[in-house]
C-alpha positions in Angstrom: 84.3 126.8 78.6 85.7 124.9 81.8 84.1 121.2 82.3 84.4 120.1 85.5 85.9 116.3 85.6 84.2 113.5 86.5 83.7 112.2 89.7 85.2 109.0 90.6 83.1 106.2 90.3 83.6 104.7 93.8 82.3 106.3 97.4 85.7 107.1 98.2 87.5 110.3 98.3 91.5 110.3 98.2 90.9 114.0 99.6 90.3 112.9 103.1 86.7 114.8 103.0 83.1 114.4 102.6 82.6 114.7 99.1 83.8 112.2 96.1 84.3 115.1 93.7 87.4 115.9 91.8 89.8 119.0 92.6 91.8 120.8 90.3 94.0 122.7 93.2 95.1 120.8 96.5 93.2 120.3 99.3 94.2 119.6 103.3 92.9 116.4 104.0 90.7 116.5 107.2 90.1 114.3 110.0 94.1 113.9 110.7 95.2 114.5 114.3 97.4 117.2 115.2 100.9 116.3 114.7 103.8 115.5 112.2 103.0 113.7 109.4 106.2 111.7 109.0 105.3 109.3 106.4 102.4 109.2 103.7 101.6 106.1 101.7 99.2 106.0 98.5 97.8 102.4 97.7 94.9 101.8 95.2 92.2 104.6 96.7 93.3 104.2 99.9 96.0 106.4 101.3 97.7 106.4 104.7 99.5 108.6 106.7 102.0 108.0 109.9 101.5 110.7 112.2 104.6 111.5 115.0 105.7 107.6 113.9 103.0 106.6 116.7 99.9 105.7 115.0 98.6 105.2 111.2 95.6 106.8 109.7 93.9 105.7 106.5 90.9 106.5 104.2 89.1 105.6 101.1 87.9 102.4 99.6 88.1 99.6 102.5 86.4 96.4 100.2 88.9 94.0 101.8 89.9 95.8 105.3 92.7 97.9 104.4 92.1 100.7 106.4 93.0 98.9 109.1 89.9 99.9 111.2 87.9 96.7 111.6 85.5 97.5 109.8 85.2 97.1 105.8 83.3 100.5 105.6 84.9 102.6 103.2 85.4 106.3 105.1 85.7 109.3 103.7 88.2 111.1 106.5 90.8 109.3 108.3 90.7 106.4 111.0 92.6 105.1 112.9 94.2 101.8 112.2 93.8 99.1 115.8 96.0 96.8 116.8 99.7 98.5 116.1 102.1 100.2 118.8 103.2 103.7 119.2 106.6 103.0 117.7 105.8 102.5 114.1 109.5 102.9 111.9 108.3 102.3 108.3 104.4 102.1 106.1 104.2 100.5 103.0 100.7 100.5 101.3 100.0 98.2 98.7 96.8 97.2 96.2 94.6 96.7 98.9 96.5 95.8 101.9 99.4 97.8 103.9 102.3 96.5 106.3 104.2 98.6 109.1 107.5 97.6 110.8 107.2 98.2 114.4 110.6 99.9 116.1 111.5 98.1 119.6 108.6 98.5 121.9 108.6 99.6 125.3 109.5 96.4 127.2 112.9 95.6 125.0 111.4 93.3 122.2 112.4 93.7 118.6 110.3 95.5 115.6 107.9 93.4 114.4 106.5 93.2 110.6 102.1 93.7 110.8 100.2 93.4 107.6 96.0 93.9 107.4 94.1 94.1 104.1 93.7 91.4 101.2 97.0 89.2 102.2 95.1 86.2 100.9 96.5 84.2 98.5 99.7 86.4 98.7 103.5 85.1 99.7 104.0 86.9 103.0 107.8 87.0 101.6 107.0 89.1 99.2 104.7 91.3 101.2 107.7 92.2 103.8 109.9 92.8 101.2 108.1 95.5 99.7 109.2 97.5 103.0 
């Protein structure tokens, strides 16, 4: 007899869909633009995705902002994360907070390193060095 598994305990869903039920098969995560993915990040319950290395899309649990969306509204498809530019070279998604490096932006300045999530109390050395 087959028993399905338990749902997780937290509104979130890792699938990228309305439900918080487990799957046993994958599942396309909805609610990404049309594009390339180019880079895909897992942190705790909240994934991310870089799509044509011009913006980053995350979902899941968002307790301490790290979805990146303003809000701290957990969401079951993807948003968009504000603030970052269309040039984005590298993702790295911790615990509850993720960090891109920007690539040289459009007027000739350098890449910079942006971080949003729970960065309190945390050595921003050691958060860029996890990229």
């Amino acid at each position: 007899m087959h028993v399905p598994p338990t749902p997780h305990p937290y509104p979130t869903s890792l699938q990228g869909s309305s439900t918080t039920s487990s799957w046993d098969v994958p599942l396309q995560v909805q609610g990404l633009p049309h594009g390339n993915v180019t880079d895909l990040q897992l942190g705790k319950d909240a994934p991310c995705a870089v799509i044509n290395a011009s913006s980053v899309w995350c979902w899941g649990e968002n307790y301490y902002g790290q979805l990146g969306d303003g809000t701290t509204t957990d969401r079951y498809t993807p948003v968009k994360v504000k603030g970052l530019s269309n040039n984005i070279t590298q993702l790295s998604v911790g615990y509850a907070y993720s960090c891109v490096i920007e690539g040289t932006a459009a007027d000739g300045s350098s890449g910079a390193v942006k971080c949003w999530g729970y960065v309190q109390h945390s050595n921003h050395n050691q958060i860029h060095s996890s990229l």
